[in-house]
mmCIF file of the N, C-alpha and C atoms, coordinates in Angstrom:
data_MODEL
# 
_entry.id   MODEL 
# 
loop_
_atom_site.group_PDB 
_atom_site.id 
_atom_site.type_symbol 
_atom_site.label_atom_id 
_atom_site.label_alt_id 
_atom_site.label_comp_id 
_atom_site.label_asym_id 
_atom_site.label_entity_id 
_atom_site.label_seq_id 
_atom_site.pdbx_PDB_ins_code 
_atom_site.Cartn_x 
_atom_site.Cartn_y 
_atom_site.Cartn_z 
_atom_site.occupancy 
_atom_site.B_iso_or_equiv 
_atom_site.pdbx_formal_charge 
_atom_site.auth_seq_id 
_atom_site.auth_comp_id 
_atom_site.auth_asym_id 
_atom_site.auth_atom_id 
_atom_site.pdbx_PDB_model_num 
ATOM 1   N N  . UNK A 1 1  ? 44.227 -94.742  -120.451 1.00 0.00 ? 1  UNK A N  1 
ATOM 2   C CA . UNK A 1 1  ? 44.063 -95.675  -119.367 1.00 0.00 ? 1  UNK A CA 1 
ATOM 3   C C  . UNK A 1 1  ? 42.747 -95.346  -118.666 1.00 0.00 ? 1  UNK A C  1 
ATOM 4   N N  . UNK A 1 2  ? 42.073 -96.382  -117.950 1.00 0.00 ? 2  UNK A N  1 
ATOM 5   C CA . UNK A 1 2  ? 40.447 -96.462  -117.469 1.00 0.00 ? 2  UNK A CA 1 
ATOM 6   C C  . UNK A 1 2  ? 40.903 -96.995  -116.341 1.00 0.00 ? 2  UNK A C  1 
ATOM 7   N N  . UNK A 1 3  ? 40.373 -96.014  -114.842 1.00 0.00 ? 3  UNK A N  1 
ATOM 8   C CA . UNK A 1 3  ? 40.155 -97.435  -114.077 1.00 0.00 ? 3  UNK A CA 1 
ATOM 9   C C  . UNK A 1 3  ? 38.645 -97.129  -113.444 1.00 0.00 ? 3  UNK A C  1 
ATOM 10  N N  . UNK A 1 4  ? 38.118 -98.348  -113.282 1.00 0.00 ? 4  UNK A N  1 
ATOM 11  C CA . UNK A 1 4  ? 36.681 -98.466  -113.035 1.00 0.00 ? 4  UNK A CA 1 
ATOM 12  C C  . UNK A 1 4  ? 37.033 -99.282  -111.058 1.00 0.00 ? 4  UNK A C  1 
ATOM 13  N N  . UNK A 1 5  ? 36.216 -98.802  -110.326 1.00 0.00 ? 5  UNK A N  1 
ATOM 14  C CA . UNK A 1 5  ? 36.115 -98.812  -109.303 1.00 0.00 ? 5  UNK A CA 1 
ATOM 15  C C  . UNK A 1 5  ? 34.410 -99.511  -108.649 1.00 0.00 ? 5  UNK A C  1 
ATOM 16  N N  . UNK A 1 6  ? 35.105 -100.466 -108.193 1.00 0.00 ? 6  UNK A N  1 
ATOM 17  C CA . UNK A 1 6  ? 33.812 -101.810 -107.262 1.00 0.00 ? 6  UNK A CA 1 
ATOM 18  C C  . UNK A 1 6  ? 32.233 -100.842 -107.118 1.00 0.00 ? 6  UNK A C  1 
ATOM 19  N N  . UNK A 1 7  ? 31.462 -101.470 -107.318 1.00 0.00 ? 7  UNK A N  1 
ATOM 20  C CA . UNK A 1 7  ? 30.478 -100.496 -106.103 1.00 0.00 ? 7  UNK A CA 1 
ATOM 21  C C  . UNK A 1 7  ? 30.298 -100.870 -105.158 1.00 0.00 ? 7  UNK A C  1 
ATOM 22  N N  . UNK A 1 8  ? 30.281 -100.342 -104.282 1.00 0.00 ? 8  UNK A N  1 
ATOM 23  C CA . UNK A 1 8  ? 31.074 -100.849 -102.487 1.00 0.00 ? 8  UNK A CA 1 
ATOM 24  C C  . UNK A 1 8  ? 29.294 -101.423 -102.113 1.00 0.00 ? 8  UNK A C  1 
ATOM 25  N N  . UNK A 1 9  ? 28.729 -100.913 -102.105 1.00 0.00 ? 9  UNK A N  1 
ATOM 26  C CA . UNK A 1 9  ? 26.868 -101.123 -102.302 1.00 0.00 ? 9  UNK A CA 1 
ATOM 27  C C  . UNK A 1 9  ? 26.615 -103.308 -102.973 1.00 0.00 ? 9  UNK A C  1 
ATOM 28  N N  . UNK A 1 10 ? 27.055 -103.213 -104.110 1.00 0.00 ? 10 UNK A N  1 
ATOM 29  C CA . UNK A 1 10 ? 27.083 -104.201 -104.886 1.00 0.00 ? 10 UNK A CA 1 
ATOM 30  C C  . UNK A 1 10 ? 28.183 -105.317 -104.692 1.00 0.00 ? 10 UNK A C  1 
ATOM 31  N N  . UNK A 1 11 ? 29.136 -105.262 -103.692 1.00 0.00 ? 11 UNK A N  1 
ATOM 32  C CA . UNK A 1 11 ? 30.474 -105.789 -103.345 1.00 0.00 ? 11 UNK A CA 1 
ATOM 33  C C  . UNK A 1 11 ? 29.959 -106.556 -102.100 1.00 0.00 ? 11 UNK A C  1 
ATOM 34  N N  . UNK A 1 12 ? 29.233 -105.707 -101.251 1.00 0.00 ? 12 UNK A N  1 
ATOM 35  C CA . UNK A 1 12 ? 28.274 -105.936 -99.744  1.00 0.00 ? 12 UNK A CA 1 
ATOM 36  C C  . UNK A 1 12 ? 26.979 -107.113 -100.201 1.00 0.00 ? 12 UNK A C  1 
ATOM 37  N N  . UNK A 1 13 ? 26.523 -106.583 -100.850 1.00 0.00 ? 13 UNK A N  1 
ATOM 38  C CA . UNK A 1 13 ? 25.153 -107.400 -100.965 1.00 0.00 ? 13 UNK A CA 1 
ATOM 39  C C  . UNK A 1 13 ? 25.704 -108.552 -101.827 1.00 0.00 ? 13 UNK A C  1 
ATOM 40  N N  . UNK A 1 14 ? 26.917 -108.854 -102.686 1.00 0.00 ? 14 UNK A N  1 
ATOM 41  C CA . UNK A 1 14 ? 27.154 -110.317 -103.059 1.00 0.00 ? 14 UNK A CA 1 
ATOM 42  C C  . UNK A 1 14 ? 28.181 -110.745 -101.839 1.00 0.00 ? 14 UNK A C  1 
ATOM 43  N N  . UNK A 1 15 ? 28.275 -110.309 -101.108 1.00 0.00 ? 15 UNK A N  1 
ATOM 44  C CA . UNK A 1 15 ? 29.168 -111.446 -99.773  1.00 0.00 ? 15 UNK A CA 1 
ATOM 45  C C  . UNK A 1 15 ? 27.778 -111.625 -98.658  1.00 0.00 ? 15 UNK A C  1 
ATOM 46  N N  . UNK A 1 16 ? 26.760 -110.823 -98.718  1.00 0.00 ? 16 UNK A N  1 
ATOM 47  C CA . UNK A 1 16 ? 25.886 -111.421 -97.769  1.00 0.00 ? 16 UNK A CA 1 
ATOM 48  C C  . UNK A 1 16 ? 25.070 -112.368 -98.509  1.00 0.00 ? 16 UNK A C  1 
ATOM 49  N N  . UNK A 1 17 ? 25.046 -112.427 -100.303 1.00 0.00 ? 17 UNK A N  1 
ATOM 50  C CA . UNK A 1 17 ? 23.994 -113.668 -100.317 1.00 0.00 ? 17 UNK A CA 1 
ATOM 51  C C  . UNK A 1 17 ? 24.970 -114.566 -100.933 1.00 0.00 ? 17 UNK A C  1 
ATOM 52  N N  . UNK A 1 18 ? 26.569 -114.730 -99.909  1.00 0.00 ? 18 UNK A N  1 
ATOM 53  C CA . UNK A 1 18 ? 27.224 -115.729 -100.455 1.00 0.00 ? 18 UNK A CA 1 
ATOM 54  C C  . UNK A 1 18 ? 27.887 -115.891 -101.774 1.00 0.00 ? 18 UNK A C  1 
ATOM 55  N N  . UNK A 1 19 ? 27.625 -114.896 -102.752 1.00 0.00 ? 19 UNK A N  1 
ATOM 56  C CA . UNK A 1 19 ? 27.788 -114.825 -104.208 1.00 0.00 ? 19 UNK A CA 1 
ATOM 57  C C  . UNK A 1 19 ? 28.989 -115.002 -104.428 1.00 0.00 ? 19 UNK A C  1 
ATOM 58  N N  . UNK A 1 20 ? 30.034 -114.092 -103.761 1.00 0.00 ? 20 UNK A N  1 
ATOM 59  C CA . UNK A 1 20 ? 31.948 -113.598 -104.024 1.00 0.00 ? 20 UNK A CA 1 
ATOM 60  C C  . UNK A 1 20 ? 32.023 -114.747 -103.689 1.00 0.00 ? 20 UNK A C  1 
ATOM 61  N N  . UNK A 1 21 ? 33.133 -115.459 -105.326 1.00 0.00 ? 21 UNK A N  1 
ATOM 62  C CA . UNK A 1 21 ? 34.075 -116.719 -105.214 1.00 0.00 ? 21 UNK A CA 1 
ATOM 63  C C  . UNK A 1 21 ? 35.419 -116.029 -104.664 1.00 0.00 ? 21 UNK A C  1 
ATOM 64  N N  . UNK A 1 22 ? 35.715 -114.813 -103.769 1.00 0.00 ? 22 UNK A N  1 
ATOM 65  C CA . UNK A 1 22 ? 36.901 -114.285 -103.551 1.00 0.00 ? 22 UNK A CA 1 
ATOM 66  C C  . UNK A 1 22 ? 37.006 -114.682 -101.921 1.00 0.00 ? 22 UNK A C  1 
ATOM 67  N N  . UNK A 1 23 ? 38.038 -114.313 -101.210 1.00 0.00 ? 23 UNK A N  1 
ATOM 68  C CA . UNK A 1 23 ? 37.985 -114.248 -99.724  1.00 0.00 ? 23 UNK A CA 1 
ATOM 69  C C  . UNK A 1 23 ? 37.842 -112.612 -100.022 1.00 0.00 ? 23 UNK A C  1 
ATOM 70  N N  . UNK A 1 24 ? 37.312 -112.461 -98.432  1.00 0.00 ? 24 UNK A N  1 
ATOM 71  C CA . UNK A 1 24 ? 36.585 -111.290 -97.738  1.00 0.00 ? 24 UNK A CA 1 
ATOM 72  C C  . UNK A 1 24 ? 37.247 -111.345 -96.514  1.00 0.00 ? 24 UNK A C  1 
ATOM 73  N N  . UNK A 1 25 ? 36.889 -109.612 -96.653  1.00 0.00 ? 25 UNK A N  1 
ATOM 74  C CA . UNK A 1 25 ? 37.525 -109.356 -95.062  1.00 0.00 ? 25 UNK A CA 1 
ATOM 75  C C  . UNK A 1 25 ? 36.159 -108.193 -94.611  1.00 0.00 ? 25 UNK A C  1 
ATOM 76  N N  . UNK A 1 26 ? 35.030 -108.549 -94.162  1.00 0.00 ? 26 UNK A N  1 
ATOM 77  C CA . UNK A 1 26 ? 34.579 -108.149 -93.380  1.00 0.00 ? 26 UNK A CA 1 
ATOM 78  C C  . UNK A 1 26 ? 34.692 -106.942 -92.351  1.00 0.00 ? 26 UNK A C  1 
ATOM 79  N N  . UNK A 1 27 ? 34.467 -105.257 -92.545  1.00 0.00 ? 27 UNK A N  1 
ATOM 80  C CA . UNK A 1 27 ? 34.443 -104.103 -91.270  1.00 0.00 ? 27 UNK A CA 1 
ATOM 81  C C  . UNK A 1 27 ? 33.411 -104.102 -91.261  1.00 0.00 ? 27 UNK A C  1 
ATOM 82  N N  . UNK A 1 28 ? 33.367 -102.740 -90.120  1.00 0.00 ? 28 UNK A N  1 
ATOM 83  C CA . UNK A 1 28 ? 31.906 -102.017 -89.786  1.00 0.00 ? 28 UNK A CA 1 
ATOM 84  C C  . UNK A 1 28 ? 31.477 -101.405 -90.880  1.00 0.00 ? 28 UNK A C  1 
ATOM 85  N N  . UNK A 1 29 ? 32.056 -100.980 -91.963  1.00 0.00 ? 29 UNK A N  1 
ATOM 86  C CA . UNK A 1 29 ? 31.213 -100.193 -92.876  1.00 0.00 ? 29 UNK A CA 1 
ATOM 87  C C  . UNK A 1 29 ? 31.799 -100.740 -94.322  1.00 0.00 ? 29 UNK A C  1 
ATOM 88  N N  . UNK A 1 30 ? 32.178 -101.837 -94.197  1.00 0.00 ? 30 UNK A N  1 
ATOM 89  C CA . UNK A 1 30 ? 32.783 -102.080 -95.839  1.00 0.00 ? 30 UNK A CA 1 
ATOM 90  C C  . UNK A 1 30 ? 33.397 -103.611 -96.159  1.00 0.00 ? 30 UNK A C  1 
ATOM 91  N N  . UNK A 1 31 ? 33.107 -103.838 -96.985  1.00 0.00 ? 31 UNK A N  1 
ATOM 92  C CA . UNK A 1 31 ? 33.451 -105.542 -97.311  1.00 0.00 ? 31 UNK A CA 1 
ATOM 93  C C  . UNK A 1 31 ? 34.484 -105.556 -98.328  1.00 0.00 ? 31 UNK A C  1 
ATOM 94  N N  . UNK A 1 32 ? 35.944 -105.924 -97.775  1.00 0.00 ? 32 UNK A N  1 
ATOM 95  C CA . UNK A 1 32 ? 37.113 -105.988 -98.455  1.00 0.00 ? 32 UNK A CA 1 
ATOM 96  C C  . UNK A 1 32 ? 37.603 -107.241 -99.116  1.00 0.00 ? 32 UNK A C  1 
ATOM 97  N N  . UNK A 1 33 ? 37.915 -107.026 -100.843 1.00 0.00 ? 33 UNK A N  1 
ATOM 98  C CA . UNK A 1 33 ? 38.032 -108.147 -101.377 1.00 0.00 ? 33 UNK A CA 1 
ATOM 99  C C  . UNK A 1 33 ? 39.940 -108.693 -101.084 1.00 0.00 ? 33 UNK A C  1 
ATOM 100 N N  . UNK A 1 34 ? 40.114 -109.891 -100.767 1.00 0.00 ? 34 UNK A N  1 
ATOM 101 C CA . UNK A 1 34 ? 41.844 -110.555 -100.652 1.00 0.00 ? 34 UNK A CA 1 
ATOM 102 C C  . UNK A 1 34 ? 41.690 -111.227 -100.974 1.00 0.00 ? 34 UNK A C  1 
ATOM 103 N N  . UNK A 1 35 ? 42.489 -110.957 -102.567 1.00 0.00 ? 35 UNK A N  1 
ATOM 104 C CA . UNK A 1 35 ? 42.520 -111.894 -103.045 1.00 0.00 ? 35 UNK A CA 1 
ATOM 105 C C  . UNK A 1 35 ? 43.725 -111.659 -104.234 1.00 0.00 ? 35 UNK A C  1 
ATOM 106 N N  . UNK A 1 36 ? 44.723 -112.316 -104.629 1.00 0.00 ? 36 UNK A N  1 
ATOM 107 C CA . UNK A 1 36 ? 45.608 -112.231 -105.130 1.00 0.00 ? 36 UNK A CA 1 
ATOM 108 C C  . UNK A 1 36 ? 45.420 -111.449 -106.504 1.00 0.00 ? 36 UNK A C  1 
ATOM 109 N N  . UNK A 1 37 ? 46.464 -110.691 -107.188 1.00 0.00 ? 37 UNK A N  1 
ATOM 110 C CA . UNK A 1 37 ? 46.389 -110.064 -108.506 1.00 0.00 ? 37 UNK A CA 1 
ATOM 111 C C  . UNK A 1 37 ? 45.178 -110.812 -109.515 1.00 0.00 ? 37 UNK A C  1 
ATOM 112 N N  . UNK A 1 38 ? 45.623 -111.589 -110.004 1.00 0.00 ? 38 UNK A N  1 
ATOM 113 C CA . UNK A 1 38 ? 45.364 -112.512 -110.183 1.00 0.00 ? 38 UNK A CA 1 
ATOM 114 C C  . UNK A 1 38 ? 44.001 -113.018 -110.512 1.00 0.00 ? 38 UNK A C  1 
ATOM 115 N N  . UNK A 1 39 ? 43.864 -113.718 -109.242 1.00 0.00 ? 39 UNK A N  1 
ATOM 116 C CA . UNK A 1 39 ? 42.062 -113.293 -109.028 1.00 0.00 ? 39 UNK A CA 1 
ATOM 117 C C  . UNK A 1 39 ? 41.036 -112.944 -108.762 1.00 0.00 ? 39 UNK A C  1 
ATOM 118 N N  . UNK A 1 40 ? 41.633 -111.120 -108.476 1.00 0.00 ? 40 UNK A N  1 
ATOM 119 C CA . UNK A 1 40 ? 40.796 -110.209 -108.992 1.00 0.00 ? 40 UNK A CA 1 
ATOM 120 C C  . UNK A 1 40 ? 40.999 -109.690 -110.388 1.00 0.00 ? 40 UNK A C  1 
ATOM 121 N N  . UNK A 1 41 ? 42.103 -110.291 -111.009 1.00 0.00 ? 41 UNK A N  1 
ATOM 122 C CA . UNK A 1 41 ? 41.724 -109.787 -112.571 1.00 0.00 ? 41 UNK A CA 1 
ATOM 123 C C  . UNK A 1 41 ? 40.522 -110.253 -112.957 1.00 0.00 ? 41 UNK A C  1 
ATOM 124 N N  . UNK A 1 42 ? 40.439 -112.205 -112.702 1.00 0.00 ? 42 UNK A N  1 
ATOM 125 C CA . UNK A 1 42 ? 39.301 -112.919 -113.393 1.00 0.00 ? 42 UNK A CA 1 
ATOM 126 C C  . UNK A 1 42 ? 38.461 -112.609 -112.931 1.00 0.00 ? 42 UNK A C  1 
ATOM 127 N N  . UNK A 1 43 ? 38.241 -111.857 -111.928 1.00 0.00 ? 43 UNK A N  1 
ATOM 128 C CA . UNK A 1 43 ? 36.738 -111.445 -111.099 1.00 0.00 ? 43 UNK A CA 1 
ATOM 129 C C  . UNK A 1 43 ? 36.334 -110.265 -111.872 1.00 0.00 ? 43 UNK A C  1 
ATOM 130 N N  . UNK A 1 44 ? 37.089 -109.546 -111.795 1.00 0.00 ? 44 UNK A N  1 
ATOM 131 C CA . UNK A 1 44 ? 36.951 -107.742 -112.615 1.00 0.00 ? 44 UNK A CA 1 
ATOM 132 C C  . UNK A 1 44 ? 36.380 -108.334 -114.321 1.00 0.00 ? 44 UNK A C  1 
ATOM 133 N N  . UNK A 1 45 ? 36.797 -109.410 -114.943 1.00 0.00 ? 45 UNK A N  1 
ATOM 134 C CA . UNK A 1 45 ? 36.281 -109.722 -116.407 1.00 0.00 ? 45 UNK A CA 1 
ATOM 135 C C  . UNK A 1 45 ? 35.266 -110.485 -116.519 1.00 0.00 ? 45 UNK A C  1 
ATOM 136 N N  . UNK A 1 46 ? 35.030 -111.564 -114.819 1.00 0.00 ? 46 UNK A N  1 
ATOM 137 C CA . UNK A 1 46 ? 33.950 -112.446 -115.037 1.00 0.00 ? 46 UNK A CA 1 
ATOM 138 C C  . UNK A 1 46 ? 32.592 -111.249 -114.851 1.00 0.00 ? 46 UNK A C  1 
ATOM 139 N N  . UNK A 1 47 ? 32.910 -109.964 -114.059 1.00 0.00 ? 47 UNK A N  1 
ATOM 140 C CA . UNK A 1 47 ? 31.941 -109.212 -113.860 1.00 0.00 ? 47 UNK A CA 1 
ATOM 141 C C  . UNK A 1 47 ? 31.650 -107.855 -114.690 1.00 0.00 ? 47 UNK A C  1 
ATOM 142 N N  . UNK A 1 48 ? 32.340 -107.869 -116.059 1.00 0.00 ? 48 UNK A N  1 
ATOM 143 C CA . UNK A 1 48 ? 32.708 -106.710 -116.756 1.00 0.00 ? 48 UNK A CA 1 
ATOM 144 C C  . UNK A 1 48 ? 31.286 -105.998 -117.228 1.00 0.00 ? 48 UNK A C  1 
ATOM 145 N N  . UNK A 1 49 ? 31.129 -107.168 -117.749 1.00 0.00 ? 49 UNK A N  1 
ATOM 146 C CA . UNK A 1 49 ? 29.093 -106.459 -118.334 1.00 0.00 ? 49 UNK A CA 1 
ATOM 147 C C  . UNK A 1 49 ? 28.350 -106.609 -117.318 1.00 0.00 ? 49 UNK A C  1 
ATOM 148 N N  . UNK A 1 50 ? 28.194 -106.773 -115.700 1.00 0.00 ? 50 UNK A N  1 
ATOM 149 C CA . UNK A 1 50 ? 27.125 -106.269 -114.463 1.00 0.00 ? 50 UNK A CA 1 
ATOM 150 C C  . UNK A 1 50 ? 27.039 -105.072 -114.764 1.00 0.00 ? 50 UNK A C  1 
ATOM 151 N N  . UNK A 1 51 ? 26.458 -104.065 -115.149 1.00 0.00 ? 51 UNK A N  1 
ATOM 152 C CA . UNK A 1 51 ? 26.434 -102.633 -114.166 1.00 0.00 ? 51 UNK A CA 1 
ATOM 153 C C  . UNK A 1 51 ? 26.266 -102.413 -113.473 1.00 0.00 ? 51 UNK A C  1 
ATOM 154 N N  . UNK A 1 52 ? 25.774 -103.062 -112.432 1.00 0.00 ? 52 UNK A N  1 
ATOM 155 C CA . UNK A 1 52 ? 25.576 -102.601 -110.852 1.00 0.00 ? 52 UNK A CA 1 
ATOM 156 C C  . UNK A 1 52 ? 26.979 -102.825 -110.484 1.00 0.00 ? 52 UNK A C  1 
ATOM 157 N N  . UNK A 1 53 ? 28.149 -103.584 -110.924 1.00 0.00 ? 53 UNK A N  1 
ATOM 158 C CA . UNK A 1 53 ? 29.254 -103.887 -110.199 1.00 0.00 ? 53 UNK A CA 1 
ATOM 159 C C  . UNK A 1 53 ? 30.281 -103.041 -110.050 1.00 0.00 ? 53 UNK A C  1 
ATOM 160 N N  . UNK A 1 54 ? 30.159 -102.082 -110.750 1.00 0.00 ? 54 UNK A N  1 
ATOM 161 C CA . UNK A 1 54 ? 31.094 -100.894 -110.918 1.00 0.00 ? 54 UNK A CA 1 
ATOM 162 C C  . UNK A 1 54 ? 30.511 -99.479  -110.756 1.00 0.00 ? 54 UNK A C  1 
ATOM 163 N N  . UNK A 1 55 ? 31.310 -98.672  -110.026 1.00 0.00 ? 55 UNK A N  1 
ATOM 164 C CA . UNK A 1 55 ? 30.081 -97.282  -109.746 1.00 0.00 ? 55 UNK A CA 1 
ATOM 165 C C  . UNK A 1 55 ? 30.279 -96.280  -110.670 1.00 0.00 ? 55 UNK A C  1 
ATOM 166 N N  . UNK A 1 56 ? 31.805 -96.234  -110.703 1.00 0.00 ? 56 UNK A N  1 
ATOM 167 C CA . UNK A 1 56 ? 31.864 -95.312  -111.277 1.00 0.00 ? 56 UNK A CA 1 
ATOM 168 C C  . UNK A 1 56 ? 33.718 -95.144  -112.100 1.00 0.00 ? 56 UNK A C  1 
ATOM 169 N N  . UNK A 1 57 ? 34.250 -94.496  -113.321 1.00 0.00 ? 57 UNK A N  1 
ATOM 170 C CA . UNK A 1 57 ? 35.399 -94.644  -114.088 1.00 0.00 ? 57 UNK A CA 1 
ATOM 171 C C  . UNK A 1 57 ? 36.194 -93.749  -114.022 1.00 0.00 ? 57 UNK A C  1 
ATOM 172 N N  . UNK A 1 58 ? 37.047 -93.603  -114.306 1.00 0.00 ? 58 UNK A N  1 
ATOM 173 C CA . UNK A 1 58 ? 38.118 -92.549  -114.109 1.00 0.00 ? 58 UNK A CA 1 
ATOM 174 C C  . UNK A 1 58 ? 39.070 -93.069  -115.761 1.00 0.00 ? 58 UNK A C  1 
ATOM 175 N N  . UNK A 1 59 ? 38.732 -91.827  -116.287 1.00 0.00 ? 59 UNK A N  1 
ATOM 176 C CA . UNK A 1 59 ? 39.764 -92.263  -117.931 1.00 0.00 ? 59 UNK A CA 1 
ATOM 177 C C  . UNK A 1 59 ? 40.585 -91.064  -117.922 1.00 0.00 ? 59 UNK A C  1 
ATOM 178 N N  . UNK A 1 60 ? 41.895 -91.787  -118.386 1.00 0.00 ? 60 UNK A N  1 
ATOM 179 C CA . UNK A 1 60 ? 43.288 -90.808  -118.232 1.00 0.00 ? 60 UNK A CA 1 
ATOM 180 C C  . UNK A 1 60 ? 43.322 -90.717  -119.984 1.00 0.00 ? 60 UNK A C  1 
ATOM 181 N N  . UNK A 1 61 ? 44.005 -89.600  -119.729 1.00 0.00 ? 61 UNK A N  1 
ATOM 182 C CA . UNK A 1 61 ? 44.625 -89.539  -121.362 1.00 0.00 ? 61 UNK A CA 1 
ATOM 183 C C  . UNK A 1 61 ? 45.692 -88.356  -121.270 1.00 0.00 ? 61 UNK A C  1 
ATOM 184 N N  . UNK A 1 62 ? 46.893 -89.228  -121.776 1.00 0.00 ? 62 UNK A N  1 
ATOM 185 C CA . UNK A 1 62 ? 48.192 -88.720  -121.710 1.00 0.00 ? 62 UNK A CA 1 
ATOM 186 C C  . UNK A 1 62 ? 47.969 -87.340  -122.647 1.00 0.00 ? 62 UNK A C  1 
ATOM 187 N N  . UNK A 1 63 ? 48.855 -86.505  -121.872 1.00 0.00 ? 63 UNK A N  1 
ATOM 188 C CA . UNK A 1 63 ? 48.911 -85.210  -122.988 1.00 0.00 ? 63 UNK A CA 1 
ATOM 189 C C  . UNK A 1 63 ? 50.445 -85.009  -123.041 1.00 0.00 ? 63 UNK A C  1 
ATOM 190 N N  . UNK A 1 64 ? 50.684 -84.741  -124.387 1.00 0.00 ? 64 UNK A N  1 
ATOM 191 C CA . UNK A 1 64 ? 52.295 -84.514  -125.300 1.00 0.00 ? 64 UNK A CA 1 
ATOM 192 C C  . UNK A 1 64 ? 52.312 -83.016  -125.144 1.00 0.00 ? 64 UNK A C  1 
# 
């Protein structure tokens, strides 16, 4: 199992030039995506090959 995590950097700068087809929730230090299972799956695949969109992965591997 992989999970790959937003880049919070790259998440910010597409809600200020309008880019995210998602709702946003707007703090002082961070731009939060709400938006149902759903569609943040199609967001996570419409954005799979960006590299700027993801910072960084975390891969599991079961041990027997």
């Amino acid at each position: 199992m992989r999970i790959d995590f937003l880049n919070d950097k790259w998440v910010s700068d597409q809600a200020k030039a309008g880019k995210l087809a998602l709702v946003t929730v707007k703090t002082p230090n961070l731009v939060i995506l709400a938006a149902s299972t759903e569609e943040l799956r199609k967001f996570a695949l419409e954005h799979a090959d960006d590299k700027g969109a993801f910072s960084e992965n975390f891969a599991f591997q079961r041990k027997k």
